[in-house]
PDB file of N, CA, C and O in Angstrom:
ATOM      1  N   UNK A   1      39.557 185.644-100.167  1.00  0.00           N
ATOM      2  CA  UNK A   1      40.700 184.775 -99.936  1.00  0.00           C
ATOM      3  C   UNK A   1      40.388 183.399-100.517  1.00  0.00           C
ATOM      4  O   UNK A   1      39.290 182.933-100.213  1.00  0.00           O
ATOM      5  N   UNK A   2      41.317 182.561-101.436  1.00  0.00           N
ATOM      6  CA  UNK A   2      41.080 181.762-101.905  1.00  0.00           C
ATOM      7  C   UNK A   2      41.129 180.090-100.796  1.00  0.00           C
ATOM      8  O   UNK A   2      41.646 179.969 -99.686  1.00  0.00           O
ATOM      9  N   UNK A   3      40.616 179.344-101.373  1.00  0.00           N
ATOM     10  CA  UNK A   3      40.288 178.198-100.226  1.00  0.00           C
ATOM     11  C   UNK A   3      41.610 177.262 -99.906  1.00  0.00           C
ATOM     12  O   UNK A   3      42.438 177.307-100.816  1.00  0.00           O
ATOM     13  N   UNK A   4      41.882 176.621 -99.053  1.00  0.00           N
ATOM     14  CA  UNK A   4      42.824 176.204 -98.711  1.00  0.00           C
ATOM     15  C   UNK A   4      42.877 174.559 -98.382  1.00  0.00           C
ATOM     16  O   UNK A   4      42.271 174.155 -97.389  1.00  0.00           O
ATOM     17  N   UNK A   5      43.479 173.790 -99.076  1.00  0.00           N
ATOM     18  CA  UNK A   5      43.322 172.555 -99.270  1.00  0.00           C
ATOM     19  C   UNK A   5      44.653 171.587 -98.754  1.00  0.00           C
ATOM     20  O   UNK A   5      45.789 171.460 -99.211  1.00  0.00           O
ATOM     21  N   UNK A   6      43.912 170.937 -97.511  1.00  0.00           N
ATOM     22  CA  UNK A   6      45.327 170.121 -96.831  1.00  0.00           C
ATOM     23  C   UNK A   6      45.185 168.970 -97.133  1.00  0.00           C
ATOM     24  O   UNK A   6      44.216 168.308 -96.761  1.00  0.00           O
ATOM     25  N   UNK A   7      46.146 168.510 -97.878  1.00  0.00           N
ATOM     26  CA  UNK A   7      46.432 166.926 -98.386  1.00  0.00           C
ATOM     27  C   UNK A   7      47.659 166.653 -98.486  1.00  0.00           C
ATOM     28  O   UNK A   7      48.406 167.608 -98.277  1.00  0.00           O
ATOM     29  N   UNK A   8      48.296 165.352 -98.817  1.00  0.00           N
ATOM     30  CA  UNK A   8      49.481 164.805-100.172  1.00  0.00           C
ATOM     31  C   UNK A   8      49.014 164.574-100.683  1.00  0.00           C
ATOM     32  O   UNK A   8      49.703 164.343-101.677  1.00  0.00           O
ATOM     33  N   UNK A   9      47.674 164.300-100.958  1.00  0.00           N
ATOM     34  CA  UNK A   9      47.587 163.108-102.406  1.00  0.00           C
ATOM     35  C   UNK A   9      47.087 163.755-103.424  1.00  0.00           C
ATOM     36  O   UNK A   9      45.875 163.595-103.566  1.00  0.00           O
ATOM     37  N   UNK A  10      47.702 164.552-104.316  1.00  0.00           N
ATOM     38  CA  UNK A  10      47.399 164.949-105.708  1.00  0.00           C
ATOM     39  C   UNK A  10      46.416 164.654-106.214  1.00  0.00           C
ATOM     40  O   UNK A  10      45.603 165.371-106.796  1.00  0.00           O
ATOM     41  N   UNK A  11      46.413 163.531-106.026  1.00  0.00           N
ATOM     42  CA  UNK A  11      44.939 162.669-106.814  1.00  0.00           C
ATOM     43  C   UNK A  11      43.325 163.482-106.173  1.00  0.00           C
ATOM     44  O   UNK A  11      42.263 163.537-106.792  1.00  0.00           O
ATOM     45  N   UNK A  12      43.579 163.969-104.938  1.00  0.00           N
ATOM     46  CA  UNK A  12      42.091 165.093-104.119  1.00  0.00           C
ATOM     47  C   UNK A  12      42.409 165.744-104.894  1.00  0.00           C
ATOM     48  O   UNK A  12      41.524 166.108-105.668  1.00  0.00           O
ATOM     49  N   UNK A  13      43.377 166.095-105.056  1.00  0.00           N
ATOM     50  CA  UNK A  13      43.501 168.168-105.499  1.00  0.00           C
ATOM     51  C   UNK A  13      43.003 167.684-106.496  1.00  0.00           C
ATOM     52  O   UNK A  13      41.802 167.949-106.447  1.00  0.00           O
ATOM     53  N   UNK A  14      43.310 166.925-107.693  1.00  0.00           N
ATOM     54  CA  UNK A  14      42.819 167.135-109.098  1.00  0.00           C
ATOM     55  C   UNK A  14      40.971 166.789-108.941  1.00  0.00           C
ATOM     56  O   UNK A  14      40.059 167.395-109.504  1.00  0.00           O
ATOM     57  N   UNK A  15      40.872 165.549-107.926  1.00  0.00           N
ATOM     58  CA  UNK A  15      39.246 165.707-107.808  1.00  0.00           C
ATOM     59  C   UNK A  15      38.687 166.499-107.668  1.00  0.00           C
ATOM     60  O   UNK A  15      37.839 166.831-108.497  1.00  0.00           O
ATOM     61  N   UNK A  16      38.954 167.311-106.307  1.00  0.00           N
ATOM     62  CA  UNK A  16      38.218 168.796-105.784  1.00  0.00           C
ATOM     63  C   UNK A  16      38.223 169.804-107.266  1.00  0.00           C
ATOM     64  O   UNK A  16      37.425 170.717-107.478  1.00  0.00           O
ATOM     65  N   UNK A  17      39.097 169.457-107.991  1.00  0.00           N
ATOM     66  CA  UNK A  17      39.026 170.655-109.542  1.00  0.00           C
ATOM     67  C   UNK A  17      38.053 170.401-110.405  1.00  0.00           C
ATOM     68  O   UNK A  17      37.270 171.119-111.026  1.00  0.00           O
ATOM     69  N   UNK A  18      38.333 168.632-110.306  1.00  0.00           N
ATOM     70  CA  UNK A  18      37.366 168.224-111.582  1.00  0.00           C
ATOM     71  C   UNK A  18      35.955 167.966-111.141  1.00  0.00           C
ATOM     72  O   UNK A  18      35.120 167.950-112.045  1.00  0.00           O
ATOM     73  N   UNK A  19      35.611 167.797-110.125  1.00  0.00           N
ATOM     74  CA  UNK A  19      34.636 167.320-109.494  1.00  0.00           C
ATOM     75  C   UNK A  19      33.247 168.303-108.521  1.00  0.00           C
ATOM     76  O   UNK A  19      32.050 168.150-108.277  1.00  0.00           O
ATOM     77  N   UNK A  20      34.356 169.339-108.217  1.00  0.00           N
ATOM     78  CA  UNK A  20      33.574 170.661-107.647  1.00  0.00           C
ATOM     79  C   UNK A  20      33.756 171.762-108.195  1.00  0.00           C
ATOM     80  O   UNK A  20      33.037 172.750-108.050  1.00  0.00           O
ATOM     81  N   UNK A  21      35.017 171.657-109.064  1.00  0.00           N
ATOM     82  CA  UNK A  21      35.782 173.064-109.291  1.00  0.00           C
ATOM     83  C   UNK A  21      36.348 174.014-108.203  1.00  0.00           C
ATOM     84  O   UNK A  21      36.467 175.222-108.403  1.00  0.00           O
ATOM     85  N   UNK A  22      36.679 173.426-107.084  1.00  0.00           N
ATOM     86  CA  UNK A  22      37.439 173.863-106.615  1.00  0.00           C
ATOM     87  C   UNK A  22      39.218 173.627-106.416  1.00  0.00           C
ATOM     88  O   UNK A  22      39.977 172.680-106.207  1.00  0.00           O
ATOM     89  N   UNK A  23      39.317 175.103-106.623  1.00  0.00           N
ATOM     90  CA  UNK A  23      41.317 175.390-106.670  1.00  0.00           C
ATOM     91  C   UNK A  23      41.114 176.094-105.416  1.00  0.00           C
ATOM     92  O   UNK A  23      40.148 176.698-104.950  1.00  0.00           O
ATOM     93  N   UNK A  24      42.899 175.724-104.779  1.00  0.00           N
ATOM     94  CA  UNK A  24      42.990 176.857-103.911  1.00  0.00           C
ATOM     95  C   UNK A  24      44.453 176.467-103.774  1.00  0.00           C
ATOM     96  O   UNK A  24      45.043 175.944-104.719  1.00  0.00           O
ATOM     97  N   UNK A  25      44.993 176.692-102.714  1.00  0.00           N
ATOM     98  CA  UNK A  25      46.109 176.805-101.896  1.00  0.00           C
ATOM     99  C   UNK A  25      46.424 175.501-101.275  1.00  0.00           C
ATOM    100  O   UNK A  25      45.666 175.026-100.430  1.00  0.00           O
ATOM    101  N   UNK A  26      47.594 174.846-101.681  1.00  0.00           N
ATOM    102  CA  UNK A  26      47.214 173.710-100.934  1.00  0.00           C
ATOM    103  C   UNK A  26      48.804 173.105-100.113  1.00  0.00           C
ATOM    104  O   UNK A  26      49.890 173.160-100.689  1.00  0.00           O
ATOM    105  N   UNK A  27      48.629 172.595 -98.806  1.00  0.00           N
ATOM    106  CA  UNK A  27      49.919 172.089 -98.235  1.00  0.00           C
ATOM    107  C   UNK A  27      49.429 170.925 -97.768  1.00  0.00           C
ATOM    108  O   UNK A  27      48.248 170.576 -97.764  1.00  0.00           O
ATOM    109  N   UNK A  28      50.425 170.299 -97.350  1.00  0.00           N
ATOM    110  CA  UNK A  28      50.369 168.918 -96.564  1.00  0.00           C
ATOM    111  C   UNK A  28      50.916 169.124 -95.333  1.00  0.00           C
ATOM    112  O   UNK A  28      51.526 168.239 -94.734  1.00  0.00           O
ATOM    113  N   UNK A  29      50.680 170.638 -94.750  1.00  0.00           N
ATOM    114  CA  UNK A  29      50.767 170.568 -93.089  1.00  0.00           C
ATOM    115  C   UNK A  29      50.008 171.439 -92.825  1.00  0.00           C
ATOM    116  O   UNK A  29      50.231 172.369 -93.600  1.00  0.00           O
ATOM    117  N   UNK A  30      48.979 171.742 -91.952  1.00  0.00           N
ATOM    118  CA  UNK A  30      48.473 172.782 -91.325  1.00  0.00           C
ATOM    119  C   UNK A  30      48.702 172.712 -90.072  1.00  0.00           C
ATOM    120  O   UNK A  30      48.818 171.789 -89.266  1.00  0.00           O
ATOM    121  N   UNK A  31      48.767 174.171 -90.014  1.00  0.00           N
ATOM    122  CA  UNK A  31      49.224 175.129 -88.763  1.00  0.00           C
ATOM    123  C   UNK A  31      48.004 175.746 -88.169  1.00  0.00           C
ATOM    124  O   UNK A  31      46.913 175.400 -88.622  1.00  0.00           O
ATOM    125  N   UNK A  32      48.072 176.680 -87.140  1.00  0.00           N
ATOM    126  CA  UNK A  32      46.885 177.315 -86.773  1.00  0.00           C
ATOM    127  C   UNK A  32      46.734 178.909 -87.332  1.00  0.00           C
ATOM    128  O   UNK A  32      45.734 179.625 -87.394  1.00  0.00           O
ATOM    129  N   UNK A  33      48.110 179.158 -87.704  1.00  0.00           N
ATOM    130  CA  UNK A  33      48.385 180.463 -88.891  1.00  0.00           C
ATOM    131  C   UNK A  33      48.021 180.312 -89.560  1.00  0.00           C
ATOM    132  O   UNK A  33      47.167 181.155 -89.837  1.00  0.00           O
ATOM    133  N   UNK A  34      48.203 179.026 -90.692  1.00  0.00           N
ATOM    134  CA  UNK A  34      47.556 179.183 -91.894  1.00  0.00           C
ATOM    135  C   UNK A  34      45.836 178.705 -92.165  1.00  0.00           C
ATOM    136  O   UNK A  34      45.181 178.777 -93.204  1.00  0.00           O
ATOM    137  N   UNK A  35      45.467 178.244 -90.903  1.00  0.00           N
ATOM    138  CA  UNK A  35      44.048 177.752 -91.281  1.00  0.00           C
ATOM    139  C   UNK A  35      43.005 178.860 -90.578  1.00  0.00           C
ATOM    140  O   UNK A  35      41.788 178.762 -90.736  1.00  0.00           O
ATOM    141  N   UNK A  36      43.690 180.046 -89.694  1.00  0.00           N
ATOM    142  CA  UNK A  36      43.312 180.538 -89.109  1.00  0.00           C
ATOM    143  C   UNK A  36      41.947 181.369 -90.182  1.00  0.00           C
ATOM    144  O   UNK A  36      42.211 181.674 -91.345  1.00  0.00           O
ATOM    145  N   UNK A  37      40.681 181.614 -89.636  1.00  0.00           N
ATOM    146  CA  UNK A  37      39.685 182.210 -90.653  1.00  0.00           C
ATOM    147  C   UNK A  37      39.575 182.000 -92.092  1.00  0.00           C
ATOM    148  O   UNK A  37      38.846 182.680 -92.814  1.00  0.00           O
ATOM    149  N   UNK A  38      40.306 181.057 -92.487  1.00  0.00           N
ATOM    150  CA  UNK A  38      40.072 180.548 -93.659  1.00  0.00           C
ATOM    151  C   UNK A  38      38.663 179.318 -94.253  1.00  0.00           C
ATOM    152  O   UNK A  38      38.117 178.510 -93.501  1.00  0.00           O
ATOM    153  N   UNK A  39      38.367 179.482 -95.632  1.00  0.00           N
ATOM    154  CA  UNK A  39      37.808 177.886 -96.025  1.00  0.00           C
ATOM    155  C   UNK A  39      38.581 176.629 -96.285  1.00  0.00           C
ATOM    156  O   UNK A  39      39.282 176.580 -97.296  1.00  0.00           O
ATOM    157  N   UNK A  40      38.502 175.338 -95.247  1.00  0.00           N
ATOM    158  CA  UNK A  40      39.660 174.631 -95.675  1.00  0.00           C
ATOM    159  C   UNK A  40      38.983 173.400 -95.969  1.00  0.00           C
ATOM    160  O   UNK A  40      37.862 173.102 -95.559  1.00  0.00           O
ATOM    161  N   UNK A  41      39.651 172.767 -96.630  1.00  0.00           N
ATOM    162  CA  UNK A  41      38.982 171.334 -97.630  1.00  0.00           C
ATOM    163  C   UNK A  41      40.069 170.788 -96.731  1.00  0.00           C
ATOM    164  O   UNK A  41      41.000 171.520 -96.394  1.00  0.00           O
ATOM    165  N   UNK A  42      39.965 169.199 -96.225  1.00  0.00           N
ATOM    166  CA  UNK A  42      41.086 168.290 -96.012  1.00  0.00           C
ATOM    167  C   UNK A  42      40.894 167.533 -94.818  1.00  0.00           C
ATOM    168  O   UNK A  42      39.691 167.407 -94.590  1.00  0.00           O
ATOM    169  N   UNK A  43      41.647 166.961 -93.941  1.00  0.00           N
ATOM    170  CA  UNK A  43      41.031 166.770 -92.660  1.00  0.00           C
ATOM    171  C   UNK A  43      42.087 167.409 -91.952  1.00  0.00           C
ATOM    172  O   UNK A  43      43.192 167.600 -92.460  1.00  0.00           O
ATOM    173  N   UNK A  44      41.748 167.780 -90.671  1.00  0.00           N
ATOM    174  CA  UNK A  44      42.147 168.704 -89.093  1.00  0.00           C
ATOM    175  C   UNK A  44      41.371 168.119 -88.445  1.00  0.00           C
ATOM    176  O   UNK A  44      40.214 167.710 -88.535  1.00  0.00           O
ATOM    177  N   UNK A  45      42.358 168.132 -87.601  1.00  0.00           N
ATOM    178  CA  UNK A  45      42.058 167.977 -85.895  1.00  0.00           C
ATOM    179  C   UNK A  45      40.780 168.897 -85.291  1.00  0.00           C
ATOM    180  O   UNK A  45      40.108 169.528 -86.106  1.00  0.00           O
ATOM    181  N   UNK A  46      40.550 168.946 -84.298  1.00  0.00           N
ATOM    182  CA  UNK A  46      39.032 169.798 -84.287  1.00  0.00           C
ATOM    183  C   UNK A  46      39.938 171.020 -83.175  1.00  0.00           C
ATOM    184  O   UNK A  46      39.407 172.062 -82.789  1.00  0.00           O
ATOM    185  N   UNK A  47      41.427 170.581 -82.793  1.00  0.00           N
ATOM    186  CA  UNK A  47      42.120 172.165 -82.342  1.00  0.00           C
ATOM    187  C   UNK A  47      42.487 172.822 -83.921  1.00  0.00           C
ATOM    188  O   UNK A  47      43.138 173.867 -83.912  1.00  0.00           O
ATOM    189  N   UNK A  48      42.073 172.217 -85.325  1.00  0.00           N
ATOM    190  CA  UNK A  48      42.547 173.369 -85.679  1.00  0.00           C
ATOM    191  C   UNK A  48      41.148 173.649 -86.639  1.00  0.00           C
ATOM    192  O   UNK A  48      41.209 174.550 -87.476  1.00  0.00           O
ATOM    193  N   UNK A  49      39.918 172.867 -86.496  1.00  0.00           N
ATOM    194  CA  UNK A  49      39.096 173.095 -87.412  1.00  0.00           C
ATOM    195  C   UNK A  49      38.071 174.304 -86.988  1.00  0.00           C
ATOM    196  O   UNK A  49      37.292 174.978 -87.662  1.00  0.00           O
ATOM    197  N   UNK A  50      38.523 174.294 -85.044  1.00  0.00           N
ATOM    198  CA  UNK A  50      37.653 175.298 -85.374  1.00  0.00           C
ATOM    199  C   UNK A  50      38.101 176.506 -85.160  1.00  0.00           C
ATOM    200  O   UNK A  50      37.579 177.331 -84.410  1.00  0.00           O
ATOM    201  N   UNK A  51      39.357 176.694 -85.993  1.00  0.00           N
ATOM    202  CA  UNK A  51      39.724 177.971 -85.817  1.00  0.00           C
ATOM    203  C   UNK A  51      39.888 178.654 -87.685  1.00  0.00           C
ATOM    204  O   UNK A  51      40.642 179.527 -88.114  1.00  0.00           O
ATOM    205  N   UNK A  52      38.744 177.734 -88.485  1.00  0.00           N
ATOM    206  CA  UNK A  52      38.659 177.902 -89.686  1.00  0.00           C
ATOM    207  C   UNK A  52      37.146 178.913 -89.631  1.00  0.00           C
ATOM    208  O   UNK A  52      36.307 179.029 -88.738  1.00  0.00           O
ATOM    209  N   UNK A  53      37.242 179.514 -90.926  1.00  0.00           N
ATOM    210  CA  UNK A  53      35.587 179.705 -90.982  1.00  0.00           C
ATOM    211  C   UNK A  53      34.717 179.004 -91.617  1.00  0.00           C
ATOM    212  O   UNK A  53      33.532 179.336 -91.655  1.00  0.00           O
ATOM    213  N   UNK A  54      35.256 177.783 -92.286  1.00  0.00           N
ATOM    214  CA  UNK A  54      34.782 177.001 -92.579  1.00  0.00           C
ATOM    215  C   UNK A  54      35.158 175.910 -92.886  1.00  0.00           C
ATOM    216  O   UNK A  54      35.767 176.034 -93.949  1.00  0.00           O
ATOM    217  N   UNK A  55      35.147 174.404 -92.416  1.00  0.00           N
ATOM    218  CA  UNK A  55      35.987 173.317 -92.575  1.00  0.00           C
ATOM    219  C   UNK A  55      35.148 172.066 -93.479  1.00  0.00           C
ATOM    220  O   UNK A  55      34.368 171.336 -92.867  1.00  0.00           O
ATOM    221  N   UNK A  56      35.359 171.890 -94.895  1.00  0.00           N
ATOM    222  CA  UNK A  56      35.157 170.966 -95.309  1.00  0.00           C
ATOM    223  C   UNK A  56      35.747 169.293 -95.961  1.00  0.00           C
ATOM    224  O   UNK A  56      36.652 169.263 -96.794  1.00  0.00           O
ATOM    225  N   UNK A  57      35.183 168.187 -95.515  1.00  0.00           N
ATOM    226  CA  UNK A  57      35.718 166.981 -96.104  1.00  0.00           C
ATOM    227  C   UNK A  57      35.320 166.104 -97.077  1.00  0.00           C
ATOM    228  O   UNK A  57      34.138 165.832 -97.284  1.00  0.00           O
ATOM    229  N   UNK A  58      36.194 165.673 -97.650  1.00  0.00           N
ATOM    230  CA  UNK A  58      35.609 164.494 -98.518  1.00  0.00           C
ATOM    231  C   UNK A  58      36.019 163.440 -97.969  1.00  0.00           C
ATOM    232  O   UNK A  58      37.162 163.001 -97.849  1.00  0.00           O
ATOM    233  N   UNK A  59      34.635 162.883 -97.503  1.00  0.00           N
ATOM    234  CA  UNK A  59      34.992 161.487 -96.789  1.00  0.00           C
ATOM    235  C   UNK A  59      35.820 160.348 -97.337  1.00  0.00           C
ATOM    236  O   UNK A  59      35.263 160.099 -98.407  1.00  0.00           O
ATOM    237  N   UNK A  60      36.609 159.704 -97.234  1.00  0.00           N
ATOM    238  CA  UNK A  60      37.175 158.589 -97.965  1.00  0.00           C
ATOM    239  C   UNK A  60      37.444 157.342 -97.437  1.00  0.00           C
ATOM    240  O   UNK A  60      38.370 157.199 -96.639  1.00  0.00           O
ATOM    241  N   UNK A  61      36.336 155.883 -97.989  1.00  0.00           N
ATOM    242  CA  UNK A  61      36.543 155.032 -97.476  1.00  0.00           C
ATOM    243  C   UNK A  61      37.555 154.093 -97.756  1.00  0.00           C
ATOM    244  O   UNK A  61      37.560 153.198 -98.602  1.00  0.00           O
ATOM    245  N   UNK A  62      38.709 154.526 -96.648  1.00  0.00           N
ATOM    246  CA  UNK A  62      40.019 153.986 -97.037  1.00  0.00           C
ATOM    247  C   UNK A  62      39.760 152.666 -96.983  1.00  0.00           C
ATOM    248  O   UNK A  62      38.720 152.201 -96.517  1.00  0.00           O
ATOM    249  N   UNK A  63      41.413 151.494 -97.824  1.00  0.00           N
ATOM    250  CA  UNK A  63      40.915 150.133 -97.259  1.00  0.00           C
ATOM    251  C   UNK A  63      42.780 149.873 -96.642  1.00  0.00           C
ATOM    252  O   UNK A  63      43.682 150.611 -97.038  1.00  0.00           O
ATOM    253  N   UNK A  64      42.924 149.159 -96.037  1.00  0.00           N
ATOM    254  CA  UNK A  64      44.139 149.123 -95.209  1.00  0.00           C
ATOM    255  C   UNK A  64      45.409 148.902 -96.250  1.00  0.00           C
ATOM    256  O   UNK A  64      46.599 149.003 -95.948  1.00  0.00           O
ATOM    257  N   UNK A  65      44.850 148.568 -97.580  1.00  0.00           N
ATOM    258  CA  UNK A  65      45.966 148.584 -98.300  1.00  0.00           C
ATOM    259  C   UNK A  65      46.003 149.919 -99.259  1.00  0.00           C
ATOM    260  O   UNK A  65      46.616 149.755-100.314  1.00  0.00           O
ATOM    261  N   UNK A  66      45.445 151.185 -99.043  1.00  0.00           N
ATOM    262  CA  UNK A  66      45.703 152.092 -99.185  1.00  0.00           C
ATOM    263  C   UNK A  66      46.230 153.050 -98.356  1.00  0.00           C
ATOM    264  O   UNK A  66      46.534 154.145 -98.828  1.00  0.00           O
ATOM    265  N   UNK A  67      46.416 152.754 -96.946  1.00  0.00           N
ATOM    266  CA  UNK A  67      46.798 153.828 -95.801  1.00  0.00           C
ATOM    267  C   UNK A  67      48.235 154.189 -96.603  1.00  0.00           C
ATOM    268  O   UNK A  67      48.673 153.531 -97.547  1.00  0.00           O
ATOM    269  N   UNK A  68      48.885 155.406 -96.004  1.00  0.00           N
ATOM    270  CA  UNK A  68      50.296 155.812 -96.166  1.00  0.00           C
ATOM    271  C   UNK A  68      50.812 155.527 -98.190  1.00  0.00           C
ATOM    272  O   UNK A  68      51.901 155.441 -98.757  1.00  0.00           O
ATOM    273  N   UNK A  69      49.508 155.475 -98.629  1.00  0.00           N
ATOM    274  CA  UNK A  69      50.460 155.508-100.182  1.00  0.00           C
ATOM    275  C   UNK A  69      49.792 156.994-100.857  1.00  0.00           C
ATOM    276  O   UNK A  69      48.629 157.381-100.737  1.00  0.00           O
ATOM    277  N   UNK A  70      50.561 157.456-101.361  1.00  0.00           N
ATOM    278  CA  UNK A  70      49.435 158.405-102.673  1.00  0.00           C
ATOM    279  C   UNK A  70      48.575 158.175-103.546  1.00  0.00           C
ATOM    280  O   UNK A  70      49.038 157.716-104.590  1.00  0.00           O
ATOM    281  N   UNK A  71      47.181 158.365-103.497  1.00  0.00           N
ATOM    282  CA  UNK A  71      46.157 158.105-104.039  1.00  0.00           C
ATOM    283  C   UNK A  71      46.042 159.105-105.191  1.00  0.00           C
ATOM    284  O   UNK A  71      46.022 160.336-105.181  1.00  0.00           O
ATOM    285  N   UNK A  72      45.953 157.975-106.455  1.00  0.00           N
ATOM    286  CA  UNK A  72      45.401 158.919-107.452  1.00  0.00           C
ATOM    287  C   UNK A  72      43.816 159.165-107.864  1.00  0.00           C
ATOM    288  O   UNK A  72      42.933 158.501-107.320  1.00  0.00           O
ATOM    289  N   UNK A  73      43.454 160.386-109.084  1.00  0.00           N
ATOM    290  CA  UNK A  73      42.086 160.918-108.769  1.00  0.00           C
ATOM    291  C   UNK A  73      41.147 159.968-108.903  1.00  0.00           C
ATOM    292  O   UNK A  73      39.962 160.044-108.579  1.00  0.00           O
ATOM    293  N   UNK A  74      41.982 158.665-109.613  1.00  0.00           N
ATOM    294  CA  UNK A  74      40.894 157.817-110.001  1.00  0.00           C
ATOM    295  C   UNK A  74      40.529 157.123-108.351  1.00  0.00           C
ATOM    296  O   UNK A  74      39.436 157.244-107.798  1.00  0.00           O
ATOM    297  N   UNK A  75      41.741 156.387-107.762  1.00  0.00           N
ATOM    298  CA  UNK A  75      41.278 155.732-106.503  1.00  0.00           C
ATOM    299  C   UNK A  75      40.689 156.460-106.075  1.00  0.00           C
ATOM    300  O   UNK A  75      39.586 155.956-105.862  1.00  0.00           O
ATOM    301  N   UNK A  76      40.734 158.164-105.553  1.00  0.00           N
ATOM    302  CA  UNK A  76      39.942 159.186-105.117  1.00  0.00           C
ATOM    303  C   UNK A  76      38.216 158.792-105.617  1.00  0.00           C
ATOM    304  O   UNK A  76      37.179 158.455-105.045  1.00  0.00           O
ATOM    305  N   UNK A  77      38.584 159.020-106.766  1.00  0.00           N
ATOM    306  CA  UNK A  77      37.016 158.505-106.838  1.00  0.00           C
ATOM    307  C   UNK A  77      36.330 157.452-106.434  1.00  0.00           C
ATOM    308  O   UNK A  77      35.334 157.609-105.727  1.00  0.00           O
ATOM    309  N   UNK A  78      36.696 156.388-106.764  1.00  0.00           N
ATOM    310  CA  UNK A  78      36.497 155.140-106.043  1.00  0.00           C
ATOM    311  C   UNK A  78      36.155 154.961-104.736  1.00  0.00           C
ATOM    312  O   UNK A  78      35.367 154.083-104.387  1.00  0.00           O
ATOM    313  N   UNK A  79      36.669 155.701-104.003  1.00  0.00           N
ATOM    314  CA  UNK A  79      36.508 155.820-102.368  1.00  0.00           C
ATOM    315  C   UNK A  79      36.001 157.090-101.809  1.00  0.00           C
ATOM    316  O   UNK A  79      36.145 157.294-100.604  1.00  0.00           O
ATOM    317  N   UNK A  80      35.359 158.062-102.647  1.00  0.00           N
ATOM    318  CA  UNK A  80      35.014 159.072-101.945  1.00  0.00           C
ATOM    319  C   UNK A  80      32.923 159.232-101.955  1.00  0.00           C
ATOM    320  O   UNK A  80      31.887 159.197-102.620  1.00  0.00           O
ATOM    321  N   UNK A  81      33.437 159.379-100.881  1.00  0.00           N
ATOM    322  CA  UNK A  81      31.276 160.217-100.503  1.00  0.00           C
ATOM    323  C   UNK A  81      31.662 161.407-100.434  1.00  0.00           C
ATOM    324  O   UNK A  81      32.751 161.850-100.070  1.00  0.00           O
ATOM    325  N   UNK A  82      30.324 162.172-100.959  1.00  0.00           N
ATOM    326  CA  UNK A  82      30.004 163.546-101.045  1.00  0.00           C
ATOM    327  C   UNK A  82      30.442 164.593 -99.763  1.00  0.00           C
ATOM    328  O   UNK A  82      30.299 164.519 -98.542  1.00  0.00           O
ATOM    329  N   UNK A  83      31.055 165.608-100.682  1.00  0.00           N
ATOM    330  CA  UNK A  83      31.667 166.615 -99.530  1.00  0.00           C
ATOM    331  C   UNK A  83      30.462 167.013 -98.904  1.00  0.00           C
ATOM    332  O   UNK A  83      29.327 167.286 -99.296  1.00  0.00           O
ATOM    333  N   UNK A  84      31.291 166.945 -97.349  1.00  0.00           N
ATOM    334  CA  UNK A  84      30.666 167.620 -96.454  1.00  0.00           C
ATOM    335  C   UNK A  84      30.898 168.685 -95.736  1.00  0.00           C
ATOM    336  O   UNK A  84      31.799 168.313 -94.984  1.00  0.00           O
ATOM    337  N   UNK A  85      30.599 170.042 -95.426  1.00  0.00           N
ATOM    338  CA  UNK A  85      31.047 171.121 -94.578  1.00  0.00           C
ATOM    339  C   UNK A  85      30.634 171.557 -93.577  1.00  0.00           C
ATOM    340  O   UNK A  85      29.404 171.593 -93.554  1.00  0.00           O
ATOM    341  N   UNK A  86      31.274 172.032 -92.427  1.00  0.00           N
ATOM    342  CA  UNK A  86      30.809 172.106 -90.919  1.00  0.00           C
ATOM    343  C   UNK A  86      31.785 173.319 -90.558  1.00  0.00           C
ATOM    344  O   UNK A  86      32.945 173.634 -90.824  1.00  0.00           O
ATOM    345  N   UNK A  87      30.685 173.856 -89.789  1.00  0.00           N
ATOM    346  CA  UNK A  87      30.935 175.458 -88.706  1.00  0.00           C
ATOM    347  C   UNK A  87      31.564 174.724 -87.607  1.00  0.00           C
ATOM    348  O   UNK A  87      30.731 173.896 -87.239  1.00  0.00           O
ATOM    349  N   UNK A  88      32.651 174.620 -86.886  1.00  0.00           N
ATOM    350  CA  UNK A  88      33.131 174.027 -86.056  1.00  0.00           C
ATOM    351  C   UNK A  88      33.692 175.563 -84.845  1.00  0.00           C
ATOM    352  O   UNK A  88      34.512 176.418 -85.178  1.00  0.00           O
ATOM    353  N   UNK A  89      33.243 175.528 -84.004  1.00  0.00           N
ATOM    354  CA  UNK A  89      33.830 176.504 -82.908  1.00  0.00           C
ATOM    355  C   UNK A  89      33.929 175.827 -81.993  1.00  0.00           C
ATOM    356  O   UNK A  89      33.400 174.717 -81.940  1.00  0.00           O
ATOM    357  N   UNK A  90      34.893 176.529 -80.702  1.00  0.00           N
ATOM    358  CA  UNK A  90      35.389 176.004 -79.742  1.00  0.00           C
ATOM    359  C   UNK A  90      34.557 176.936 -78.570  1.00  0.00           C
ATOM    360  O   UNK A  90      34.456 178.163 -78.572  1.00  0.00           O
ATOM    361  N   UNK A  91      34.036 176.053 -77.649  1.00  0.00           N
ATOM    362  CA  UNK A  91      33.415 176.715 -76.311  1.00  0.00           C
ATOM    363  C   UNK A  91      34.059 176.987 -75.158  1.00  0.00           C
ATOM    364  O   UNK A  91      33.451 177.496 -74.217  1.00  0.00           O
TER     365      UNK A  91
END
């Protein structure tokens, strides 16, 4: 199953391609259907991360005059640290 990538900002998706080579599936809402046992790139809540099989992020150090706009790959770059991935389950 191919990986599943929750964002808006175009500007990740084209990073995650150019940068890791990763493609997948991508929306700007997750559900607990669609993240259910999947690999997901993006950020979630931890009710839905750990119902992934695997949840990864690219950290991004936003600055307040980027909140709520679309970031392109270049700002992406500019503001991102190295992906990180985590086994997240619920007890």
């Amino acid at each position: 199953m191919e990986k599943l990538i929750v964002t808006r900002h175009p500007g990740l998706v084209q990073f995650l391609k150019e940068e890791y080579g990763i493609e997948g599936e991508v929306v700007t809402h997750a559900s607990p259907e669609i993240v259910r046992g999947r690999d997901v790139i993006g950020v979630l809540p931890h009710s839905l991360s750990c119902l992934t099989k695997s949840f990864s992020e690219v950290p991004l150090r936003f600055t307040p005059e980027m909140r709520g706009k679309e970031l392109t790959k270049e700002e992406v770059m500019e503001i991102a640290s190295p992906m990180v991935t985590y086994s997240v389950r619920r007890i």
